[in-house]
C-alpha positions as CSV (number, residue, x, y, z in Angstrom):
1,X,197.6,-33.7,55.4
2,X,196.5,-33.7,59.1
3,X,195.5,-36.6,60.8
4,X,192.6,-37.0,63.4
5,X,192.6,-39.4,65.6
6,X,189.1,-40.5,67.5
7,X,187.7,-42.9,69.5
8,X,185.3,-45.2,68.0
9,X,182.6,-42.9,70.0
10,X,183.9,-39.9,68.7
11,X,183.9,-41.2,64.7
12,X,180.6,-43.0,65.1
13,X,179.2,-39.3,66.6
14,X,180.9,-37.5,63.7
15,X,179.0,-39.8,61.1
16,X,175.8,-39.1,62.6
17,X,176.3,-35.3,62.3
18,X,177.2,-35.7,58.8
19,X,174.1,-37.7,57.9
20,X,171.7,-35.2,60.1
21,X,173.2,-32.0,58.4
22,X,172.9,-33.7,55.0
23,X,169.6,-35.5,55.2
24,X,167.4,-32.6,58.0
25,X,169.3,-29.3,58.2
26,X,170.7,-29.2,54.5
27,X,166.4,-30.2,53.0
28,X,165.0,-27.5,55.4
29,X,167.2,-25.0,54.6
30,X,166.6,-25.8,50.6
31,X,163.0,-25.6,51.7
32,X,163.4,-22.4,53.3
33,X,165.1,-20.7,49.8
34,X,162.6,-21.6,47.9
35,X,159.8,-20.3,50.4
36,X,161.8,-16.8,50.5
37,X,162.1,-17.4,46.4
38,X,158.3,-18.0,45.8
39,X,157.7,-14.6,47.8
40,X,159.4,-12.0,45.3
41,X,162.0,-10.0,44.9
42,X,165.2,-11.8,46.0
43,X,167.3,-8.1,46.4
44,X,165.0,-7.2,49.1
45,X,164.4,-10.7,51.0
46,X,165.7,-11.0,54.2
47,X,164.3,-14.6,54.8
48,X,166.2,-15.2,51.5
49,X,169.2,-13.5,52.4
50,X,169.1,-15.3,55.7
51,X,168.5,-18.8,54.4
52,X,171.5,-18.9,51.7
53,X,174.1,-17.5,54.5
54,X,172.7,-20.3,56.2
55,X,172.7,-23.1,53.6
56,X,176.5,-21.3,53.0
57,X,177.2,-22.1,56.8
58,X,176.2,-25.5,56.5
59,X,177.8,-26.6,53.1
60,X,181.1,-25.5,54.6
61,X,180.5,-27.3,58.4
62,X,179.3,-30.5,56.0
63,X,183.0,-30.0,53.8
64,X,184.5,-29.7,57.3
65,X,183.3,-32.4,59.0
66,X,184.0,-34.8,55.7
67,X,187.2,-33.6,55.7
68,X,188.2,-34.2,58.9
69,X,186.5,-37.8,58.4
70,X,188.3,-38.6,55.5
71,X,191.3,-38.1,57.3
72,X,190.0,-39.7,60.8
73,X,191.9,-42.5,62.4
74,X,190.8,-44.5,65.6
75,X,193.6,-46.0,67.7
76,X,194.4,-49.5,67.9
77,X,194.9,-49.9,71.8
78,X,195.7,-53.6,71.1
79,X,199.3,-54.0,72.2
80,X,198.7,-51.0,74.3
81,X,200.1,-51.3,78.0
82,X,196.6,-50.3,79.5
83,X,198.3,-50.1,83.4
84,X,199.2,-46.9,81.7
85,X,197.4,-43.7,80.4
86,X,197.8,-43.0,76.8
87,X,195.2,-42.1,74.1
88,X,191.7,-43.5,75.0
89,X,191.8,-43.4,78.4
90,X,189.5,-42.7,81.0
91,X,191.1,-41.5,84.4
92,X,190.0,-40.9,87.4
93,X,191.8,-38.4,89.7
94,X,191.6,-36.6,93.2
95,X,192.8,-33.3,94.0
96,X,195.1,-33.3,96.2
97,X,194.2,-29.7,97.8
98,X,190.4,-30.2,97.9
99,X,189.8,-33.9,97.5
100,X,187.7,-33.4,94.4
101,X,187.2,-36.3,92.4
102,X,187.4,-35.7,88.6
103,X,187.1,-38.4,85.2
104,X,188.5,-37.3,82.4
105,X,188.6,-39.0,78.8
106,X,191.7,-38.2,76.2
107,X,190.3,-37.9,73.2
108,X,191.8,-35.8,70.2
109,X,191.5,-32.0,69.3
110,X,188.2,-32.4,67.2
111,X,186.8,-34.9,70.2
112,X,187.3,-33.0,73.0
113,X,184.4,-31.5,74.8
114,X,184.8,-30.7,78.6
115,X,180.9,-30.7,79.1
116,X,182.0,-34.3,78.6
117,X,184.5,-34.9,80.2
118,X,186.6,-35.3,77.2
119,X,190.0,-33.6,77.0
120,X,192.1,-32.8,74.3
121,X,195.8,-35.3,73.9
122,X,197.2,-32.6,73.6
123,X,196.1,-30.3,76.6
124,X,198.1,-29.4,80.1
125,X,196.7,-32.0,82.1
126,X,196.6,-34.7,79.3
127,X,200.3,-34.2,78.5
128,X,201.2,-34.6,82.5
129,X,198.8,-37.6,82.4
130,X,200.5,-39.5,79.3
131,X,202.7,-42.6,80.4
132,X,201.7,-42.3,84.3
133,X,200.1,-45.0,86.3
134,X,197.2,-45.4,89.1
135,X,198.8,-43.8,92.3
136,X,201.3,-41.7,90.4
137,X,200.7,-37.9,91.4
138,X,201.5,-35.1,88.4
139,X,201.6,-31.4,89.3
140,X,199.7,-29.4,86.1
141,X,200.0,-25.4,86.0
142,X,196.8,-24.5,84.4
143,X,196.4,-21.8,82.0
144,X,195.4,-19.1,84.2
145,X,198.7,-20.0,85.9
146,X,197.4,-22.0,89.1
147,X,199.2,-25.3,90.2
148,X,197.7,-28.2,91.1
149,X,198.2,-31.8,92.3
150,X,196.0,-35.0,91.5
151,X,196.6,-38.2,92.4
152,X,195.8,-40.8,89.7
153,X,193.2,-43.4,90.9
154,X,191.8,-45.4,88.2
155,X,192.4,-46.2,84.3
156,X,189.9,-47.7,82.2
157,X,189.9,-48.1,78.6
158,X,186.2,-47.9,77.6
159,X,186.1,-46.3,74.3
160,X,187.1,-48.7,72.4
């Protein structure tokens, strides 16, 4: 059984697209079947076709998404030395080679978005980040095989 760990953001946003792709998209859709249904001849009927691939797409991103909740954990940062990054954190860094400041939140795999700002545990820079502290520098080769240096400049644990 794999385990998921999220922030309390990241379980709180999963529950609400559970409950909007039961209670709007899964209703429309049923509408929509029926519509294509009331029109004829289902072996011809594109918009019928169309709507159960659809309603198909959406039972399986609602068994999914259930799934992943009903194996979700969020992390206690209680006893957690917060001075350093683990899980949770927010960062703050600087490049070192064009003084570009970046924030980046380690979330898990299902939580990360980098529209967000949210990166993977379990990605280059996360893994160099994990166990450093504020002022410590980490050197990351990124996956189209640059290197680069940041300095770390703040911590925060906000998420939880």
């Amino acid at each position: 059984m794999t385990k998921y760990f999220l922030t309390k953001d990241g379980l709180k946003k999963l529950k609400t697209e559970i409950s909007y792709l039961k209670k709007e998209k899964r209703p429309q859709i049923s509408e929509a079947i029926a519509k294509a249904r009331a029109s004829g001849d289902l072996s011809e009927n594109a918009e019928y076709h169309s709507a159960r691939e659809a309603q198909t797409i959406i039972e399986r991103k609602i068994q999914e998404l259930e799934n992943i909740l009903s194996n979700a954990e969020t992390a206690n940062i209680t006893n957690v030395d917060k001075s350093k990054i683990s899980f949770g954190a927010t960062v703050q860094l600087i490049s070192l080679d064009n003084n570009k400041l970046l924030s980046y939140t380690l979330v898990g795999e299902y939580e990360a978005d980098i529209k967000e700002n949210t990166i993977s545990i379990t990605s280059p820079i996360a893994l160099e980040l994990i166990g450093k502290k504020e002022h410590d520098i980490i050197d990351v080769v990124l996956p189209n095989g640059l290197e680069k240096s940041y300095k770390i400049t703040k911590i925060t644990y906000d998420n939880f």
